[in-house]
C-alpha positions in Angstrom: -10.7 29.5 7.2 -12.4 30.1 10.1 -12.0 27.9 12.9 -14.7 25.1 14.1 -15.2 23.8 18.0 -13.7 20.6 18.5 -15.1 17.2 18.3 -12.9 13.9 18.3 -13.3 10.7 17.1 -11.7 7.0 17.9 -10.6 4.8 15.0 -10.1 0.6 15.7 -10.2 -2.3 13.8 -11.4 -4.4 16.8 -13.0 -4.1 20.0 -10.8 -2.8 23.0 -8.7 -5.8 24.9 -11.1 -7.9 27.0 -13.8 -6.1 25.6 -17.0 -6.9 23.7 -17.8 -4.8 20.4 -20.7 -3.1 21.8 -19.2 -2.4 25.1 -16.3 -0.7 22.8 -19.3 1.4 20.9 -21.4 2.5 24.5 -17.9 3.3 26.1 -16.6 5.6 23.5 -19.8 7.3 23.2 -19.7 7.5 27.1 -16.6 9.1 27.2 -17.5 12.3 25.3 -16.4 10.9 21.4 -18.5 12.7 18.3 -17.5 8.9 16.4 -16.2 5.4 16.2 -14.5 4.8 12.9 -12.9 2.0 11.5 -10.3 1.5 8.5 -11.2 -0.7 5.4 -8.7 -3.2 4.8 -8.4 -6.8 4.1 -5.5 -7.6 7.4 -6.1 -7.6 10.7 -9.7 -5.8 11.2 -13.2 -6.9 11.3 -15.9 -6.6 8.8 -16.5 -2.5 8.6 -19.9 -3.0 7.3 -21.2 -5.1 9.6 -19.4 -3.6 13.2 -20.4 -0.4 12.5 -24.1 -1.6 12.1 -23.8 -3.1 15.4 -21.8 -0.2 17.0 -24.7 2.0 15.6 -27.5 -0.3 17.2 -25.5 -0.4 20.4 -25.6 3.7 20.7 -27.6 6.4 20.4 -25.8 9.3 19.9 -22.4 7.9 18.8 -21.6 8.8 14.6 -20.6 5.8 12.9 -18.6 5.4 9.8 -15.4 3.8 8.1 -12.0 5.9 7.3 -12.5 5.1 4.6 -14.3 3.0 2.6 -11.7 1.5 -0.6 -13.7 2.5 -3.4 -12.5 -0.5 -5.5 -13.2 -2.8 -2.7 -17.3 -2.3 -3.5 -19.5 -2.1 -6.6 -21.0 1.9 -6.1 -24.5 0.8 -6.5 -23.9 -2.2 -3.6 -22.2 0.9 -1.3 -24.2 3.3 -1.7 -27.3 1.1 -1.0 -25.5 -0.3 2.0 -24.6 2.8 3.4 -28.2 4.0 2.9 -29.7 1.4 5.0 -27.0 1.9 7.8 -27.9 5.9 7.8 -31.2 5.0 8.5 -30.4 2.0 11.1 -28.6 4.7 12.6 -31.1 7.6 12.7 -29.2 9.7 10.2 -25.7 9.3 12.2 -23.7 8.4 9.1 -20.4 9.9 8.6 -19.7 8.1 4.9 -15.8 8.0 4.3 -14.8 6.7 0.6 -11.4 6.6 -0.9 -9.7 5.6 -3.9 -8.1 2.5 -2.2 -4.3 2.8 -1.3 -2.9 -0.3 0.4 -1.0 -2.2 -2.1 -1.4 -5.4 0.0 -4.6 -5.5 -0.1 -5.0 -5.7 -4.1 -2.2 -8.1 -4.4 -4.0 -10.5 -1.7 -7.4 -10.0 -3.1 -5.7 -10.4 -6.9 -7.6 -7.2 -7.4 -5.5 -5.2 -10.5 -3.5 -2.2 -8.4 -3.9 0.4 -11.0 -2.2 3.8 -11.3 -3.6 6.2 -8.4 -5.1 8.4 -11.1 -7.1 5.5 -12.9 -7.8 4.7 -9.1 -8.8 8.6 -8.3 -11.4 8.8 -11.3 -13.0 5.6 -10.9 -13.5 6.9 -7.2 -15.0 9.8 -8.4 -17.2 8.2 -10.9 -18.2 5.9 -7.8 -19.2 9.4 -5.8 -21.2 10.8 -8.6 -23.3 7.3 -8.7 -23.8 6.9 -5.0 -25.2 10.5 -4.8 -27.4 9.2 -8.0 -28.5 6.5 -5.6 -29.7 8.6 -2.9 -31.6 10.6 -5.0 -34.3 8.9 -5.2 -35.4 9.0 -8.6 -34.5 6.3 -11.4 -31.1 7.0 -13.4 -28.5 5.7 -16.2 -24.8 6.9 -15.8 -22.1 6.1 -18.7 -18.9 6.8 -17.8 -15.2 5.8 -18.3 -15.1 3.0 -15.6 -19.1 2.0 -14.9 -22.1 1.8 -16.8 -25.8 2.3 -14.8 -28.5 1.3 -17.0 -32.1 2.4 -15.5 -31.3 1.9 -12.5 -34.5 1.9 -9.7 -32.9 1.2 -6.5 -34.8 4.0 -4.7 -34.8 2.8 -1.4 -34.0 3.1 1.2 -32.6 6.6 0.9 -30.7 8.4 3.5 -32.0 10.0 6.2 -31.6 13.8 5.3 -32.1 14.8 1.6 -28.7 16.0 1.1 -27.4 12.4 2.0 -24.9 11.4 5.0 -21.7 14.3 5.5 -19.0 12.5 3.3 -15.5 12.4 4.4 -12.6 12.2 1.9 -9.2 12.2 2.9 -6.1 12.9 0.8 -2.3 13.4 0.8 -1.6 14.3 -2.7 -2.5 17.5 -4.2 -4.8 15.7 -7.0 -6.6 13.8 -3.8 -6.8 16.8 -1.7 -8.3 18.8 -4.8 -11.1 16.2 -4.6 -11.6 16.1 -1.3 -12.1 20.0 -1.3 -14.8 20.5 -3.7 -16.3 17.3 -3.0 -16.5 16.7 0.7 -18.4 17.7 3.5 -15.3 16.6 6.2 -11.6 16.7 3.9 -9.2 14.4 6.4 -5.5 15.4 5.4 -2.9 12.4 5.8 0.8 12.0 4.3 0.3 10.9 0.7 0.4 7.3 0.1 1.6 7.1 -3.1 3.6 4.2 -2.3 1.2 1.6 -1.2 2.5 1.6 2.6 2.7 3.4 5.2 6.8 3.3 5.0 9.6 5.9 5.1 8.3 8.6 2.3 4.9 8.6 3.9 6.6 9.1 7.6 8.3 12.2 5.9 5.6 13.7 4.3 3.8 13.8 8.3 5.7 16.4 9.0 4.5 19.8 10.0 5.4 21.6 6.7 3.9 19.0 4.4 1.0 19.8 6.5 0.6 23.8 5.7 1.2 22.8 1.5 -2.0 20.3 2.0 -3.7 22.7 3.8 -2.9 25.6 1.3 -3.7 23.0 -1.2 -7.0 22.5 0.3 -7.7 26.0 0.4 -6.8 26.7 -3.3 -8.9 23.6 -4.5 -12.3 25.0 -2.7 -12.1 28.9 -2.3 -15.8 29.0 -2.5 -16.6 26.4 0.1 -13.7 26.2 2.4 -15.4 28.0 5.1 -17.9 24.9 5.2 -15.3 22.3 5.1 -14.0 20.3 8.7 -10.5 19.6 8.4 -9.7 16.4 10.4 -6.3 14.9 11.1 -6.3 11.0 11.9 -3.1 10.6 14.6 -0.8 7.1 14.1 0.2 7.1 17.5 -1.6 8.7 20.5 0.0 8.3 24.5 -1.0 10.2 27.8 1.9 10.3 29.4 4.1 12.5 31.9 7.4 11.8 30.2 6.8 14.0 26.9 10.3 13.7 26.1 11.4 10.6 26.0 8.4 8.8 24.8 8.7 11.0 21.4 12.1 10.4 21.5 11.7 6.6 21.4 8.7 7.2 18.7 11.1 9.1 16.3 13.8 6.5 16.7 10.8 3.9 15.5 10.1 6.5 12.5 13.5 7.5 11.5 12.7 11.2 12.1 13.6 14.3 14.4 12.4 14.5 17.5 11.0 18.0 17.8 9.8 17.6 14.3 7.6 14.4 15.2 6.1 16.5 18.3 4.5 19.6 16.0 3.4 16.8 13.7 -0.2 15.8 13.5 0.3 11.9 13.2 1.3 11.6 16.8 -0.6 13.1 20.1 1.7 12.4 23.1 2.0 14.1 26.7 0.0 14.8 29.3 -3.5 15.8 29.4 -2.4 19.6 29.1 0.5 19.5 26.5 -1.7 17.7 24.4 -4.8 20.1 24.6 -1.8 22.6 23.9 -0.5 21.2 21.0 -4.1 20.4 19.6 -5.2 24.1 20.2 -1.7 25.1 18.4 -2.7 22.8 15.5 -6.1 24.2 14.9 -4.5 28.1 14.6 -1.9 26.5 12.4 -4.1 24.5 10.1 -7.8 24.0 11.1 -8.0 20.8 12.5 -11.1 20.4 14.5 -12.0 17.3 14.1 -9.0 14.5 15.8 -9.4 11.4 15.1 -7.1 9.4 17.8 -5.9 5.8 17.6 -4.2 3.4 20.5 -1.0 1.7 20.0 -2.2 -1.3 22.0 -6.4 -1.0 22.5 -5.8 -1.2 25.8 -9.2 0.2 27.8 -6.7 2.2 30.6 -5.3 4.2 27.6 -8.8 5.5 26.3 -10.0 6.6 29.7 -6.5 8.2 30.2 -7.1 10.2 27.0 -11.2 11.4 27.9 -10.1 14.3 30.0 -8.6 15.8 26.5 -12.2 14.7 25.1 -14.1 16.5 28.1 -12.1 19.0 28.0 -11.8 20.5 24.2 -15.3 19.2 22.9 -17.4 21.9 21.6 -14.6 24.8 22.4 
């Protein structure tokens, strides 16, 4: 697997503190980010759909797109038309994420059934092969296990480029990653959330040698294609700081994990400006990832501008 120049994006659920939602979308796009993605959950977030529509409008070079959308959260044929339209509000700067749906809150809240994730991983992929029947642009009928399209004419709008939007997938498990690898344009590689939560099992399963099974696993799935493939990583915890040490010392004590474990391990980015270009170059050789997707523990405005230099300076190396 060759490796691909960097590019970085910035998940939220909200705008930055003190902030308005387009001021949020023109500042990250300012400060050198490839995207501005947002999770799909029922908590604490706003509306995906709808802020990343605005974030497009408010931007002009700025890639827009949720990680991810829960497939079972959306009817394929209401997605795919949605997603469509925001592709072309956006002037073809779609990234479309789409997942099986993992949060077991959210079904419970919702009363949506939680099924098993294998039910959950095939209707997902029935929901693929419809929304690429959707931006086709010819009339269809699809019969499958979990939905039934019956001459279906929703032919516009389509997509920007013929091919669609690049779709991102993002797995943990080796039946999720082998989707992600012969189906996706952008494969993001998290700890397997076979649980329903982001506890314990899936803090272990961050750890750098889960990392190179995914990664081998990704490899395997896709021999074909995996030259084509971006390999993100989406960190839990990012923090410029000049006390390397003890800040990942207090973050594994949060985690219930080794120290020097938790600072080779994808789901945190902590240090200064150098250690973490370091560590990000060191991750690339060791497992591809070009494409980081960075969170804040707070949303605080000081901590995005304190991570740019690591923006400016790995972008496009």
């Amino acid at each position: 697997m060759s490796p691909k120049p960097f590019r970085f994006g910035f998940q939220t659920r909200s705008p930055l503190v003190d902030k308005s939602w387009p001021d949020t979308a023109r500042l990250i796009e300012e400060l050198g980010f490839s995207s501005l993605l947002m999770p799909d959950h029922f908590s604490d977030q706003w509306g995906p759909v709808a802020a990343l529509t605005a974030a497009a409008m408010s931007t002009t070079t700025l890639r827009v797109g949720a990680l991810v959308f829960g497939n079972d959260y959306r009817h394929p044929v209401v997605l795919a038309k949605e997603m469509a339209t925001l592709d072309q509000l956006s002037e073809g700067r779609l990234e479309f994420g789409i997942g099986a749906g993992w949060m077991k809150t959210d079904y419970e809240q919702s009363g949506m059934p939680y099924d098993r994730a294998g039910v959950r991983i095939e209707r997902m992929q029935e929901s693929l092969d419809i929304i690429r029947k959707c931006w086709a642009g010819e009339p269809f009928s699809y019969e499958g296990e979990h939905f039934t399209i019956t001459d279906y004419e929703g032919v516009m709008p389509q997509p920007v480029r013929p091919e669609g939007p690049p779709i991102i997938i993002g797995g943990g498990g080796p039946r999720m990653l082998g989707v992600a690898a012969q189906n996706a344009d952008i494969v993001g590689i998290t700890a397997n959330l076979r649980a329903g939560e982001v506890g314990p099992d899936a803090v272990a399963d961050s750890m750098p040698e889960a990392f190179d099974a995914k990664v081998a696993r990704v490899s395997e799935a896709a021999p074909g294609r995996v030259d084509d493939i971006e390999l993100s990583s989406l960190t839990m915890a990012t923090v410029v700081t000049d006390d390397r040490e003890g800040t990942v010392q207090g973050l594994s004590d949060m985690f219930g994990v080794d120290a020097s474990q938790l600072t080779d391990s994808p789901m945190v980015m902590v240090g200064s400006v150098d250690q973490i270009c370091e560590s990000l170059i060191e991750r690339r050789e060791r497992w591809g990832f070009n494409y980081v997707v960075m969170q804040l523990l707070h949303g605080a405005e000081e901590d995005l501008h304190a991570f740019a230099p690591v923006v400016s300076q790995l972008t496009g190396q």
